[in-house]
C-alpha positions in Angstrom: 8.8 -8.7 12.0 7.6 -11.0 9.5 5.2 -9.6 6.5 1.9 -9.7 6.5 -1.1 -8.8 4.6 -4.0 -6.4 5.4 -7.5 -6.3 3.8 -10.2 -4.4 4.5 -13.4 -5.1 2.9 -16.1 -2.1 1.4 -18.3 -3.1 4.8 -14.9 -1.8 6.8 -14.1 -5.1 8.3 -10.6 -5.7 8.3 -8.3 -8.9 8.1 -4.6 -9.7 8.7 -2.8 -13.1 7.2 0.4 -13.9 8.5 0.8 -16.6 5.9 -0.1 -15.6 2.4 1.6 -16.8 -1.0 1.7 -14.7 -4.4 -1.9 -15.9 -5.2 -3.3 -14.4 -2.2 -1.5 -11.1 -3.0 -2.9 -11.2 -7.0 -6.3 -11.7 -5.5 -6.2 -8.4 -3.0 -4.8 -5.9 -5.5 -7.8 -8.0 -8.2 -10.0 -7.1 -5.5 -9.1 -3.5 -4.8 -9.9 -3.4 -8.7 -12.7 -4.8 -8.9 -14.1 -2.6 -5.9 -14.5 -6.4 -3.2 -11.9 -4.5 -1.0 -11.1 -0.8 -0.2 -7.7 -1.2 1.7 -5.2 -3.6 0.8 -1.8 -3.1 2.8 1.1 -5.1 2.6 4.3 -4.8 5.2 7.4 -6.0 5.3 9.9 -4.8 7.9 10.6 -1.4 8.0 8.5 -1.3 4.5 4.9 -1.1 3.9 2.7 -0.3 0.8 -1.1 0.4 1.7 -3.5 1.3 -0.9 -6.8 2.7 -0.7 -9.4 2.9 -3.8 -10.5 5.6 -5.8 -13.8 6.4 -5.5 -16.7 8.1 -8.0 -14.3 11.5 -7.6 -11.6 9.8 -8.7 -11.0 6.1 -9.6 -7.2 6.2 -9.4 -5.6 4.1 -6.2 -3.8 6.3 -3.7 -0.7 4.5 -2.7 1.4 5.6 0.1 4.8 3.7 1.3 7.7 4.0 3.4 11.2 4.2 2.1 14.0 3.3 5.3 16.5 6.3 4.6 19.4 6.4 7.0 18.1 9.8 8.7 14.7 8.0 9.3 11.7 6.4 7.8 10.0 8.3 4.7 7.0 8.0 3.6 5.8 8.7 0.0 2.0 9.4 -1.7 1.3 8.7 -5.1 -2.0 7.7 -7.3 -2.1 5.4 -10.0 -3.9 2.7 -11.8 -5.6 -0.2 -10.7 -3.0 -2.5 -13.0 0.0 -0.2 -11.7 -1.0 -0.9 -7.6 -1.0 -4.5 -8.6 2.2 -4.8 -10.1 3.5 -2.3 -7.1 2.1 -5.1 -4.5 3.6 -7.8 -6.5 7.2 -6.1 -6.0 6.6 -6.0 -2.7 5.5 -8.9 -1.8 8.7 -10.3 -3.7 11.0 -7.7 -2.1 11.9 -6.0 -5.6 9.3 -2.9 -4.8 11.9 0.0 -6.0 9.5 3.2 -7.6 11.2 6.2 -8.4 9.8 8.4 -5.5 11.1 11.7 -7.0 7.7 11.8 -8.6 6.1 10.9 -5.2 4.9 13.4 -3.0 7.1 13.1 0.0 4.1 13.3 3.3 6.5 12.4 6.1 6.2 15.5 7.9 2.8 15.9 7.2 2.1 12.2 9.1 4.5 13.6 12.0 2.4 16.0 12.4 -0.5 13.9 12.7 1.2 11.8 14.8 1.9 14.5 17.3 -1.7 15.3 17.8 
């Protein structure tokens, strides 16, 4: 499957681009910042990175994103800073996306789970 990105917007609309360059993805994770958009997801394959934005609670970006093990897909939850989330969809977008997820939260029996209902 070929990338694309997804943005959703603070009114909740959503869009998906097939095409995008590395401008497009500076401008989502600038707009996630600046508070235009309050999803910005990114996929890849197998991979995906989808950020939502803090809000008044808590301005920090929860990030979740899949890491293909060779059991099965994993999927990891972190929060961070607006500058951090941008580099993060960067890396992605160029294929070098590689955190350390031992400080991750590890949620993919808790999305099973949710799957299942």
């Amino acid at each position: 499957q070929a990338p694309y990105l997804n943005i959703t917007d603070g009114a909740g609309a959503s869009r998906k681009y097939d095409r995008f360059s590395r401008r497009d993805v500076e401008l989502a994770g600038e707009g996630l910042a600046s508070g235009k958009y309050t999803v910005v997801a990114l996929f890849a394959g197998s991979r995906y990175l989808y950020l939502k934005a803090g809000d008044k609670l808590d301005g920090r970006v929860t990030v979740n994103a899949s890491r293909p093990d060779p059991d099965k897909l994993r999927v990891f939850e972190t929060k961070c800073t607006d500058r951090q989330a941008q580099t993060w969809l960067l890396e992605m977008a160029e294929g070098t996306f590689d955190p350390d997820f031992s400080q991750w939260k590890d949620i993919t029996k808790k999305l099973e789970k949710e799957t299942k209902k």
